[in-house]
PQR file of N, CA, C, O and H, with PARSE charges and radii, in Angstrom:
ATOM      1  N   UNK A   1       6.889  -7.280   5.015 -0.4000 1.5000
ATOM      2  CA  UNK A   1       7.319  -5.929   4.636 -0.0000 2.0000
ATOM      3  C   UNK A   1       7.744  -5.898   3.171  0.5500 1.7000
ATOM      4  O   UNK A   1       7.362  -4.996   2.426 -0.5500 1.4000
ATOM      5  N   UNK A   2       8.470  -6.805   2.797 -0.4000 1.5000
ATOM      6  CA  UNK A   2       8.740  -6.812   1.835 -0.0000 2.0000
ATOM      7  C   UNK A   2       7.542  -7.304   0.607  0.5500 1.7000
ATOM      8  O   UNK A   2       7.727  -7.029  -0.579 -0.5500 1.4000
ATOM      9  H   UNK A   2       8.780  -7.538   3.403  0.4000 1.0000
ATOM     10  N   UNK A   3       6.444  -7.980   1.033 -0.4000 1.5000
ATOM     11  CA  UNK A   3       5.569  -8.394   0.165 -0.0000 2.0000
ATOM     12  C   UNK A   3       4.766  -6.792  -0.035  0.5500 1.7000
ATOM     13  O   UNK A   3       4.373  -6.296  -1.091 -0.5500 1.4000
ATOM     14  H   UNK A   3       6.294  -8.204   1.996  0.4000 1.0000
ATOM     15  N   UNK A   4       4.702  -6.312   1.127 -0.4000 1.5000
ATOM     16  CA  UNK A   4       4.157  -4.787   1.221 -0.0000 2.0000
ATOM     17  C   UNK A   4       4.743  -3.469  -0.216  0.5500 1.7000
ATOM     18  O   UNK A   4       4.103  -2.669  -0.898 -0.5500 1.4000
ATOM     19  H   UNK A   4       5.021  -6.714   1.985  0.4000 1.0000
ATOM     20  N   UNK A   5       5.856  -3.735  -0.161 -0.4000 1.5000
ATOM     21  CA  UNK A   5       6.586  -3.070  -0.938 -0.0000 2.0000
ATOM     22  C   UNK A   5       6.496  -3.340  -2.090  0.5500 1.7000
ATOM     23  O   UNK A   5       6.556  -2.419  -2.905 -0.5500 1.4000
ATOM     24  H   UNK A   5       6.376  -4.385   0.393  0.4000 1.0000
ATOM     25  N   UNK A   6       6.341  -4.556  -2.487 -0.4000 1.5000
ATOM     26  CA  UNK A   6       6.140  -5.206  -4.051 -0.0000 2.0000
ATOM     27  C   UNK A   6       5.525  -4.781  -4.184  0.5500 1.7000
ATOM     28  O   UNK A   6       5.511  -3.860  -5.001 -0.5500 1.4000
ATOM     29  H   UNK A   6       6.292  -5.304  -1.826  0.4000 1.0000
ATOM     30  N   UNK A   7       3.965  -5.345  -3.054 -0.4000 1.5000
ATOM     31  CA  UNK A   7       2.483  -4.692  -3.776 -0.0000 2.0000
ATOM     32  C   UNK A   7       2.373  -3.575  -4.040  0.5500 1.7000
ATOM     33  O   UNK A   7       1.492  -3.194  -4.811 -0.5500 1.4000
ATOM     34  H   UNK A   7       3.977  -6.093  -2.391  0.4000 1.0000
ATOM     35  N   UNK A   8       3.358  -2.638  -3.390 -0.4000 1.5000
ATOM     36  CA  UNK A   8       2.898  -1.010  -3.655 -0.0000 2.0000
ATOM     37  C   UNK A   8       3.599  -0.749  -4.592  0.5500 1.7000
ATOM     38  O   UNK A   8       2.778   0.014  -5.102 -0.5500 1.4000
ATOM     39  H   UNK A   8       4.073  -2.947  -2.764  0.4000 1.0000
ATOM     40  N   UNK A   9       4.336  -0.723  -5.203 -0.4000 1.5000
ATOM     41  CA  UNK A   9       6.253  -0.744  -6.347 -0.0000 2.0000
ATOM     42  C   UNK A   9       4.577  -1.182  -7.896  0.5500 1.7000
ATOM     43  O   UNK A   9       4.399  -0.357  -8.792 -0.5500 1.4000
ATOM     44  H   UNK A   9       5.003  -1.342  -4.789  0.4000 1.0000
ATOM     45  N   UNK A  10       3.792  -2.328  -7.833 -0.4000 1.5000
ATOM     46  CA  UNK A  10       3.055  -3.100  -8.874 -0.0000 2.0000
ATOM     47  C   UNK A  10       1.864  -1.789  -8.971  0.5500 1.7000
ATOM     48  O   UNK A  10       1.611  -1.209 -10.027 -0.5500 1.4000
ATOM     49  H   UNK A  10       3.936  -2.998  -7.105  0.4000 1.0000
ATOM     50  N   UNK A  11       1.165  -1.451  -7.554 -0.4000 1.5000
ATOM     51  CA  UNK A  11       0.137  -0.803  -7.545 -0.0000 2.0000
ATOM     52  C   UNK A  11       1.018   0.592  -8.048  0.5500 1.7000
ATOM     53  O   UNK A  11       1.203   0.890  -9.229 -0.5500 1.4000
ATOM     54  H   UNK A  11       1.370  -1.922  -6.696  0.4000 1.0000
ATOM     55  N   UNK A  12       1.325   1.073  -7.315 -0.4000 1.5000
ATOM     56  CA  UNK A  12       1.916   2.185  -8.321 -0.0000 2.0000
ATOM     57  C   UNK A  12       2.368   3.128  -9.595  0.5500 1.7000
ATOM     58  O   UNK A  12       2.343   4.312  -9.934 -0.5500 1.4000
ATOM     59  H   UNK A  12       1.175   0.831  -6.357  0.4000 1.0000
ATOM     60  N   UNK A  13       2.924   1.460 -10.229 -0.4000 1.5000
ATOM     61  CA  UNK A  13       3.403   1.438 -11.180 -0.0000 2.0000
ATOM     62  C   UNK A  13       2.230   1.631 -12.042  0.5500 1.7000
ATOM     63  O   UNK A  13       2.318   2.289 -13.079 -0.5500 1.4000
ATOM     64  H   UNK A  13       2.944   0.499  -9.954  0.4000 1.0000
ATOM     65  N   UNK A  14       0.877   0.956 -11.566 -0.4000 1.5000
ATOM     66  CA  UNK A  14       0.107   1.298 -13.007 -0.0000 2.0000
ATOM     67  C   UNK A  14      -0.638   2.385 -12.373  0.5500 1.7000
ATOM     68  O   UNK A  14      -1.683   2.534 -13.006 -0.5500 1.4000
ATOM     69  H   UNK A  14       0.805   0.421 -10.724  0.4000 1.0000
ATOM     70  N   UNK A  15      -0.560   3.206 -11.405 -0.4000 1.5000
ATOM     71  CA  UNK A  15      -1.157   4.408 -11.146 -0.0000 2.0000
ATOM     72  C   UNK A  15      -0.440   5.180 -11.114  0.5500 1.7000
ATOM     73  O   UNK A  15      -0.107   5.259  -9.931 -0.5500 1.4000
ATOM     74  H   UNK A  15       0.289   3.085 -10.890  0.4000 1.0000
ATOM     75  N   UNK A  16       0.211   6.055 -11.809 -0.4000 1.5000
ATOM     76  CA  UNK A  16       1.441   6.627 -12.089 -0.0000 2.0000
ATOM     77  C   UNK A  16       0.927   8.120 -10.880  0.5500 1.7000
ATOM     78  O   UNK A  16       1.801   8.647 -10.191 -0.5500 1.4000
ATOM     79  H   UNK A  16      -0.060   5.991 -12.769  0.4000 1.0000
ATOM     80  N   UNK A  17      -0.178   8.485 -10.828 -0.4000 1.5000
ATOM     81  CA  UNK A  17      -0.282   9.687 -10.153 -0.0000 2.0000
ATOM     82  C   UNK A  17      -0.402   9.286  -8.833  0.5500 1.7000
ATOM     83  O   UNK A  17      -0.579  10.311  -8.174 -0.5500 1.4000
ATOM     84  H   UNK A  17      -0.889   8.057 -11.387  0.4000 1.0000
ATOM     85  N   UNK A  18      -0.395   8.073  -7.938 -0.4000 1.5000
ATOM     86  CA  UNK A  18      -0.435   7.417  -6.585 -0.0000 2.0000
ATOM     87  C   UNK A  18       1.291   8.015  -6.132  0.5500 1.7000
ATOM     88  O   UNK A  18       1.526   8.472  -5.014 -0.5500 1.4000
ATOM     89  H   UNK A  18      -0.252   7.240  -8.473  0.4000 1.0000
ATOM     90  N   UNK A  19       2.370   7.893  -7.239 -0.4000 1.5000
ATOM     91  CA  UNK A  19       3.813   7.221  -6.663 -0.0000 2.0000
ATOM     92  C   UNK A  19       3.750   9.013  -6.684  0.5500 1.7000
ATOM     93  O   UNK A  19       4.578   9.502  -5.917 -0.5500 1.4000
ATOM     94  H   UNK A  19       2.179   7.521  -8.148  0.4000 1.0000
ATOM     95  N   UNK A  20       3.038   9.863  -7.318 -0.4000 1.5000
ATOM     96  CA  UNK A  20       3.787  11.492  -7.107 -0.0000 2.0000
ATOM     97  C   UNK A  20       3.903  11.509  -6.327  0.5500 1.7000
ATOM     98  O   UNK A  20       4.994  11.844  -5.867 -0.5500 1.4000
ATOM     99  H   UNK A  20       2.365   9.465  -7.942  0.4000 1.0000
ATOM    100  N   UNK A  21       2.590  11.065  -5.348 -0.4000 1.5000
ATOM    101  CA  UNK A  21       2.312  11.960  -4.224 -0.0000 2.0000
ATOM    102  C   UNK A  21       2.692  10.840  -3.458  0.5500 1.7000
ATOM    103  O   UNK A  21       2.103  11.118  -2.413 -0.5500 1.4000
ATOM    104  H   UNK A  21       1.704  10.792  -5.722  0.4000 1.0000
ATOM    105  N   UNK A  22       3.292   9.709  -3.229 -0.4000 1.5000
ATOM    106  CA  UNK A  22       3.854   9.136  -2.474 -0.0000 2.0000
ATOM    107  C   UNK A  22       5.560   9.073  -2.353  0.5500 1.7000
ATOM    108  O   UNK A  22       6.154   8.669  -1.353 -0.5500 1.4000
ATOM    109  H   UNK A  22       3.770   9.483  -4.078  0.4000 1.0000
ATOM    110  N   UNK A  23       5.992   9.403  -3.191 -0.4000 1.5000
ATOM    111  CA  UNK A  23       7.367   9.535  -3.150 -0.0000 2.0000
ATOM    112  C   UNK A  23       7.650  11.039  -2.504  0.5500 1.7000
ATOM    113  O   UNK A  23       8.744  11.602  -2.527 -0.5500 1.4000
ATOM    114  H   UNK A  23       5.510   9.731  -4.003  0.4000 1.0000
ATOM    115  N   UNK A  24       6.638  11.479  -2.021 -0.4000 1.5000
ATOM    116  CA  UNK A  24       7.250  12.846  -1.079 -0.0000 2.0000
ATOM    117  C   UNK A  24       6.745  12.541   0.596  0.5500 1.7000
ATOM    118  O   UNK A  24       6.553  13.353   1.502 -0.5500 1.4000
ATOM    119  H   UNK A  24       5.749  11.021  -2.002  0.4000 1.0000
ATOM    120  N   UNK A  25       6.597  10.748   0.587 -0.4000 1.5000
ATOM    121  CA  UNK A  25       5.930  10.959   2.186 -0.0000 2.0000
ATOM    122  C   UNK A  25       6.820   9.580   2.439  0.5500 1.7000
ATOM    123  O   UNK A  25       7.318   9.142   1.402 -0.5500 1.4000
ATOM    124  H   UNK A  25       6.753  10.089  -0.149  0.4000 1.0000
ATOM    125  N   UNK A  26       7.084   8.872   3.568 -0.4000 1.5000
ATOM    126  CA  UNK A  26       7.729   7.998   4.194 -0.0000 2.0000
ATOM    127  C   UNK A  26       7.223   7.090   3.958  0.5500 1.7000
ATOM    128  O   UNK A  26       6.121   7.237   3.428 -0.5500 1.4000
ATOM    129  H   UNK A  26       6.679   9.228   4.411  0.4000 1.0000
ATOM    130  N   UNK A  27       7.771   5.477   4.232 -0.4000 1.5000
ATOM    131  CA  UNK A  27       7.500   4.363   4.015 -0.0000 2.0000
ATOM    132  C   UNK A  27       6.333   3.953   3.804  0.5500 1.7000
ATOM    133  O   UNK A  27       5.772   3.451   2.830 -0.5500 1.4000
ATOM    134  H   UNK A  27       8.666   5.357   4.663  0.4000 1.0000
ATOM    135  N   UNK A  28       5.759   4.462   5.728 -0.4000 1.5000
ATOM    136  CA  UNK A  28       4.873   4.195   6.200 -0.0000 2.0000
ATOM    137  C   UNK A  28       3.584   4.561   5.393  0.5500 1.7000
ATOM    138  O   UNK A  28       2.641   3.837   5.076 -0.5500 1.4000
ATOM    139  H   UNK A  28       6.215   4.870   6.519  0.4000 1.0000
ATOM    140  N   UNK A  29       3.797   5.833   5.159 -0.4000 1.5000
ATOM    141  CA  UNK A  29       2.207   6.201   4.378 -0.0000 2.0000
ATOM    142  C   UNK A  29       2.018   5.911   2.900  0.5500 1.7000
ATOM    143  O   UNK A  29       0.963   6.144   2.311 -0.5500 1.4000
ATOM    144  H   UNK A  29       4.563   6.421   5.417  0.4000 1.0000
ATOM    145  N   UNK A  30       3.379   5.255   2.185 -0.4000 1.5000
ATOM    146  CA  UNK A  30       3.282   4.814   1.130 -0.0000 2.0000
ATOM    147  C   UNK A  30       2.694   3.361   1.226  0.5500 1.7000
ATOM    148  O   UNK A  30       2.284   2.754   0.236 -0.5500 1.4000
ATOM    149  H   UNK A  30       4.237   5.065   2.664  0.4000 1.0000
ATOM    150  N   UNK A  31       2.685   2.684   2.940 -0.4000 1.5000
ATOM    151  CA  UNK A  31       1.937   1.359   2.757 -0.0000 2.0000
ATOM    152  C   UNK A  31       0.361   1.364   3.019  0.5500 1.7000
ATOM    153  O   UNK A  31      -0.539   0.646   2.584 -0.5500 1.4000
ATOM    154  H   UNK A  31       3.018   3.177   3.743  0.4000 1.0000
ATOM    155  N   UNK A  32       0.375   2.718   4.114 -0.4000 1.5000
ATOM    156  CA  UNK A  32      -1.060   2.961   3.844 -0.0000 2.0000
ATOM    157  C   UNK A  32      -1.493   3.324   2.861  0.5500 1.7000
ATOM    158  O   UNK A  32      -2.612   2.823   2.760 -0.5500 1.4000
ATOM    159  H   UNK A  32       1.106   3.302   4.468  0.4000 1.0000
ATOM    160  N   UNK A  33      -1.157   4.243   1.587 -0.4000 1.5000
ATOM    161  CA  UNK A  33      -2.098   4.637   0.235 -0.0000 2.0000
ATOM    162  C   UNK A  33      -2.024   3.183  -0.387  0.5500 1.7000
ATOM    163  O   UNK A  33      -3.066   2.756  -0.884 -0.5500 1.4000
ATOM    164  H   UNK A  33      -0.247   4.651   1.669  0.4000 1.0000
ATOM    165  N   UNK A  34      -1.095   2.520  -0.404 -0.4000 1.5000
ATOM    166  CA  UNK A  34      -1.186   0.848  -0.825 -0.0000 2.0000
ATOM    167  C   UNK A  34      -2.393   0.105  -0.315  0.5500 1.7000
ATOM    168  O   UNK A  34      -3.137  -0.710  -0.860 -0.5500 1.4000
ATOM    169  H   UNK A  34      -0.249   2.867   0.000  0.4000 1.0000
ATOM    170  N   UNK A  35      -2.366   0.619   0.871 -0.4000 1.5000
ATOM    171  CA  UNK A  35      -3.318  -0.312   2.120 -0.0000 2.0000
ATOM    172  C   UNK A  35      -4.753   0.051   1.384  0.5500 1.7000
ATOM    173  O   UNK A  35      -5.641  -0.786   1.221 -0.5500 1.4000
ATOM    174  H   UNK A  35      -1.762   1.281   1.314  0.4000 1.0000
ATOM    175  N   UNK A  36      -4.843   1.502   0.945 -0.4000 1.5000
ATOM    176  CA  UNK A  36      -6.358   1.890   1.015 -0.0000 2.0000
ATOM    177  C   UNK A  36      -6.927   1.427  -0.436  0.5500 1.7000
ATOM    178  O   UNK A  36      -8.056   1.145  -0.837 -0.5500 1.4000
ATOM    179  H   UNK A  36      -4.122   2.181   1.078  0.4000 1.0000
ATOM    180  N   UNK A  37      -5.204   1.490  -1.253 -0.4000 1.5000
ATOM    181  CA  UNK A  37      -5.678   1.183  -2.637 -0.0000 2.0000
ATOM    182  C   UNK A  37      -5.976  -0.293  -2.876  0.5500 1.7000
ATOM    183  O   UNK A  37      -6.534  -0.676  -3.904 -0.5500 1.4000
ATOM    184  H   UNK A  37      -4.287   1.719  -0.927  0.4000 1.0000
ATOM    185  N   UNK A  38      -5.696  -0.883  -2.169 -0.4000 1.5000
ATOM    186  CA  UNK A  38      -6.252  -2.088  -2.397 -0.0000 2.0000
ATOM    187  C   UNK A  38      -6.904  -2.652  -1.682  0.5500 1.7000
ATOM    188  O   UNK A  38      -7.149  -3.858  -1.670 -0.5500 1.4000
ATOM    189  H   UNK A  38      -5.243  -0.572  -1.334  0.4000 1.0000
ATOM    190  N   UNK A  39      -7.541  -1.217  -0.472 -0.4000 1.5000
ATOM    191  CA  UNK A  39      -8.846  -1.854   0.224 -0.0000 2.0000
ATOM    192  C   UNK A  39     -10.588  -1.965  -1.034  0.5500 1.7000
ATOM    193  O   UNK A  39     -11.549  -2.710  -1.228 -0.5500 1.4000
ATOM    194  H   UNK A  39      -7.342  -0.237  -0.482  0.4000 1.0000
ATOM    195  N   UNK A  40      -9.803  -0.213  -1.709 -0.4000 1.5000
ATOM    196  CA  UNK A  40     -10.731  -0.309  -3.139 -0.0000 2.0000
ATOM    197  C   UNK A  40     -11.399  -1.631  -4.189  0.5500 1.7000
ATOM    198  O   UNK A  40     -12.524  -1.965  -4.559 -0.5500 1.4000
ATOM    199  H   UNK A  40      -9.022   0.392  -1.551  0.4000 1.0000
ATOM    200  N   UNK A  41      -9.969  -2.130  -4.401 -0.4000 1.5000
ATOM    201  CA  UNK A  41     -10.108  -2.686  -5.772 -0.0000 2.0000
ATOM    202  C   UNK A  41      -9.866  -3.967  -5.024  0.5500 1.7000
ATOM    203  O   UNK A  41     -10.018  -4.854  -5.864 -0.5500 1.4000
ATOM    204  H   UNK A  41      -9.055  -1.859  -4.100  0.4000 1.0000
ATOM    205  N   UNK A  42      -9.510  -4.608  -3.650 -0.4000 1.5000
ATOM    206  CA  UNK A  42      -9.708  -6.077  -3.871 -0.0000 2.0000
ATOM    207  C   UNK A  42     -10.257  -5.910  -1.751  0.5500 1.7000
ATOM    208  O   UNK A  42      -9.401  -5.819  -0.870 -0.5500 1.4000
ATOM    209  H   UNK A  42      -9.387  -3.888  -2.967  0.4000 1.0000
ATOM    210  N   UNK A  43     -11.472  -5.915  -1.530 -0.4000 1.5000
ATOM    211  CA  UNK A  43     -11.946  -6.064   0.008 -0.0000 2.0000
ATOM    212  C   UNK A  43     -11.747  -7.047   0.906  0.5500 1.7000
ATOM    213  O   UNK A  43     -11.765  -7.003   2.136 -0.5500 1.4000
ATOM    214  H   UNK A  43     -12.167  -5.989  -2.245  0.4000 1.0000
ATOM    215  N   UNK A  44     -11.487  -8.264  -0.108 -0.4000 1.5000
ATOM    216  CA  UNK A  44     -11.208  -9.479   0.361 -0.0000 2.0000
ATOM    217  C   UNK A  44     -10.276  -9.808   1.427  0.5500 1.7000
ATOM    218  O   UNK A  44     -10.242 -10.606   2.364 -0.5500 1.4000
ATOM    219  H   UNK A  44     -11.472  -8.300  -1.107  0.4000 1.0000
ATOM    220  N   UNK A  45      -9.283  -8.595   0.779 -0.4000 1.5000
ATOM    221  CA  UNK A  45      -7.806  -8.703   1.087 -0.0000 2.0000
ATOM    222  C   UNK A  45      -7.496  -8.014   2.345  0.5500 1.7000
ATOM    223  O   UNK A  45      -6.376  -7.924   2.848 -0.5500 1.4000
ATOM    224  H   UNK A  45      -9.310  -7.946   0.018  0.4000 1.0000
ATOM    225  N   UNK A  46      -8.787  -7.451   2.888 -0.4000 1.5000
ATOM    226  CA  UNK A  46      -8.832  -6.579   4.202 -0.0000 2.0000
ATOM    227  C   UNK A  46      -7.817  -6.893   5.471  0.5500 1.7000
ATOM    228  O   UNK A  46      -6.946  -6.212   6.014 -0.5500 1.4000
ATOM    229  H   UNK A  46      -9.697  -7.524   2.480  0.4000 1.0000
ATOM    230  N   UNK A  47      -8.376  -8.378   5.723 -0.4000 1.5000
ATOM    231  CA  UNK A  47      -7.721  -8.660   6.786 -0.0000 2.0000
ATOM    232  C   UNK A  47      -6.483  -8.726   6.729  0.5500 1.7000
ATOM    233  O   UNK A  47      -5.779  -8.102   7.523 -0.5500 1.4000
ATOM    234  H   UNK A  47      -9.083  -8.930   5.282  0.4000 1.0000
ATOM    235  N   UNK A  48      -5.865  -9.694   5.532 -0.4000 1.5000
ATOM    236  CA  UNK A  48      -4.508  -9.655   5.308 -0.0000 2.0000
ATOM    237  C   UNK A  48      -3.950  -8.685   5.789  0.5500 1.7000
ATOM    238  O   UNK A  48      -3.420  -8.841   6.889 -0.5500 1.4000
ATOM    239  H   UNK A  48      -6.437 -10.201   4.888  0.4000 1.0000
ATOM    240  N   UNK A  49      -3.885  -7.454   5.177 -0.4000 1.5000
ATOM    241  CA  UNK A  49      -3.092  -6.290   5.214 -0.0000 2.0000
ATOM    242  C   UNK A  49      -3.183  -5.613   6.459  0.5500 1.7000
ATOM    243  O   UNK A  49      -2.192  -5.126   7.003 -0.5500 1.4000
ATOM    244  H   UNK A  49      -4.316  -7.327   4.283  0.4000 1.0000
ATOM    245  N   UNK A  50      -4.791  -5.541   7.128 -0.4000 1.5000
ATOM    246  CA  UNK A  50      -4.765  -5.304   8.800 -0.0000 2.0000
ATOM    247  C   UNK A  50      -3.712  -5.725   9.272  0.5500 1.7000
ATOM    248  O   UNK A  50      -2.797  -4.954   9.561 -0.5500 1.4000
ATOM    249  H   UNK A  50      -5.596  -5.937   6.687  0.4000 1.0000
ATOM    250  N   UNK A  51      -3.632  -7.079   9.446 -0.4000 1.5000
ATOM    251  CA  UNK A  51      -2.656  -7.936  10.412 -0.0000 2.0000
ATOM    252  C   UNK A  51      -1.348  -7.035   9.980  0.5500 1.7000
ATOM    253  O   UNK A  51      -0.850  -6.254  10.791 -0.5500 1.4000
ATOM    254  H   UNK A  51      -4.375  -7.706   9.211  0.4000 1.0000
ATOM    255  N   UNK A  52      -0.674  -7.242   8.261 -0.4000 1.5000
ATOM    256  CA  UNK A  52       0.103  -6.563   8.546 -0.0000 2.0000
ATOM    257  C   UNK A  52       0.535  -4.900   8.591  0.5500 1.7000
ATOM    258  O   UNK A  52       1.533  -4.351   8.125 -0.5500 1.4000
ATOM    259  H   UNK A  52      -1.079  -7.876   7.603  0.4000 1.0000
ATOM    260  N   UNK A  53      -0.355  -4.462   9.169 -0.4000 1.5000
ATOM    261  CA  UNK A  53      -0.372  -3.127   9.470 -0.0000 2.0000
ATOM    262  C   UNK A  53      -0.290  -3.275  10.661  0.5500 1.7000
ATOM    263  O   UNK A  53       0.726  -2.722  11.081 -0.5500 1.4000
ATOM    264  H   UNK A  53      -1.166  -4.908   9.548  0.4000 1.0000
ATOM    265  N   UNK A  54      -0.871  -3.762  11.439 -0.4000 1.5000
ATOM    266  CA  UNK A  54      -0.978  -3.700  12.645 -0.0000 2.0000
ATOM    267  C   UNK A  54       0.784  -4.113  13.330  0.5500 1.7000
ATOM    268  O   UNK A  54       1.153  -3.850  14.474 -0.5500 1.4000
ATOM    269  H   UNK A  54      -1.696  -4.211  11.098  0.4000 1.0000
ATOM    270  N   UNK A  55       1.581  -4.765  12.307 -0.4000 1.5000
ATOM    271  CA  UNK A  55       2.631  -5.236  12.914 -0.0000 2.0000
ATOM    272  C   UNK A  55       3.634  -4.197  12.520  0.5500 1.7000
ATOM    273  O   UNK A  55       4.762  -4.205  13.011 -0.5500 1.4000
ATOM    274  H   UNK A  55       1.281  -4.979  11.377  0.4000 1.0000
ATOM    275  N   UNK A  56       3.200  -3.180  11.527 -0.4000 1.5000
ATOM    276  CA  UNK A  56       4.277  -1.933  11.629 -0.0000 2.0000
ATOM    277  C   UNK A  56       3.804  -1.099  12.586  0.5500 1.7000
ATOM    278  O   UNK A  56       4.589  -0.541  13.353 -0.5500 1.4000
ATOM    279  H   UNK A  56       2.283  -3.173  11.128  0.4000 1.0000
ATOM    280  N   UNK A  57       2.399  -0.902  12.665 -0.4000 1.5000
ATOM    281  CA  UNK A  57       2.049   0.445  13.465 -0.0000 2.0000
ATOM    282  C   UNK A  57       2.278  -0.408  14.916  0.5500 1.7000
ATOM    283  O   UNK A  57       2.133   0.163  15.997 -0.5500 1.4000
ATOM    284  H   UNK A  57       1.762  -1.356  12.043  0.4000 1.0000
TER
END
């Protein structure tokens, strides 16, 4: 959870228009726009983040 949060706090940070529209929605969907944004830019990383998605949802 907490590695979740970094990654999104880093991804964010250099997408400044991701955190608008995530700082008006809950945890959760701030780890999914994380989740999707870095289903984009790194695929590799798919499973990783499944697993831990699967352990919040």
């Amino acid at each position: 959870m907490i590695f979740l949060r970094r990654t999104y706090n880093d991804i964010s940070h250099k997408l400044g228009r991701i955190t608008l529209i995530a700082d008006k929605n809950t945890m959760k969907e701030k780890i999914l726009i994380t989740f999707l944004i870095v289903l984009f830019s790194h695929p590799k990383s798919l499973p990783v983040f499944g697993k831990a998605l699967s352990e919040i949802y």
